[in-house]
C-alpha positions in Angstrom: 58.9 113.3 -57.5 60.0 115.5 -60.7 61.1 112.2 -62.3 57.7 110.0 -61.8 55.6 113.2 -63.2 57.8 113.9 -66.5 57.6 110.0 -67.1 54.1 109.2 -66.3 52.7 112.8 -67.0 50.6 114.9 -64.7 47.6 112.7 -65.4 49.5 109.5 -64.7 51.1 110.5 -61.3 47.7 111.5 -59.9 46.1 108.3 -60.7 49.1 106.9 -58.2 48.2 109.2 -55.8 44.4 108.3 -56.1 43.7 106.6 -53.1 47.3 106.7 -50.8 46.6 108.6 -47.3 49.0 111.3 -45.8 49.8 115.2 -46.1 52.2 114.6 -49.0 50.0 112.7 -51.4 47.0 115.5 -50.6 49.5 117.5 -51.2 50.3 116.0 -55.1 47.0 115.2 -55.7 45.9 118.9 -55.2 48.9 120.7 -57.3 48.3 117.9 -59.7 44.6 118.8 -59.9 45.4 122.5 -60.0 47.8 121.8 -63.1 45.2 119.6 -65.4 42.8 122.3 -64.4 45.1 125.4 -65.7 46.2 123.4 -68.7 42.6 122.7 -70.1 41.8 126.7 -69.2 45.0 127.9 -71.3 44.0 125.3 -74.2 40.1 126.4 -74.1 41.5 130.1 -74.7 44.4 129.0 -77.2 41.4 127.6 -79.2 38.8 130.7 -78.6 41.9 132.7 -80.0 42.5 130.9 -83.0 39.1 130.8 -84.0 39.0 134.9 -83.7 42.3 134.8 -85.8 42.7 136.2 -89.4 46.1 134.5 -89.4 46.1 131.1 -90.6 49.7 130.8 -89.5 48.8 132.2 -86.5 46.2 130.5 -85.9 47.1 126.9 -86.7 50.1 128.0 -83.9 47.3 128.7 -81.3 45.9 125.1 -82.0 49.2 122.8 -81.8 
C-alpha cells in the first residue's frame, strides 16, 4: 500500500507489518528491509564522499 508507506515512512509501515502472518506481509517486510538497508548504504557512502571532498559546496550537498 503506496499510500500507508509515503505517510508512515518505510520505517513506520514495517513496524505494522512486524508480527502479521501471510505471503503478503513477508513479502513488505522483506522489500521494506531491503530498502532501510540500501538507504543507510547510499548515506554511509554520501558521507565517505563528502569527507574526501575539496568542495565545500559539494560537499555539504553529499551530507543533506
Amino acid at each position: 500500500n503506496y499510500e500507508k508507506v509515503l505517510k508512515l515512512g518505510v520505517k513506520g509501515y514495517l513496524e505494522i507489518m512486524v508480527g502479521k502472518e501471510g505471503d503478503l506481509h513477508r513479502a513488505a517486510r522483506i522489500a521494506c528491509e531491503g530498502l532501510v538497508d540500501f538507504a543507510s548504504r547510499v548515506a554511509q557512502e554520501a558521507e565517505r564522499l563528502a569527507a574526501a571532498e575539496e568542495n565545500t559546496a559539494r560537499a555539504a550537498e553529499l551530507n543533506e
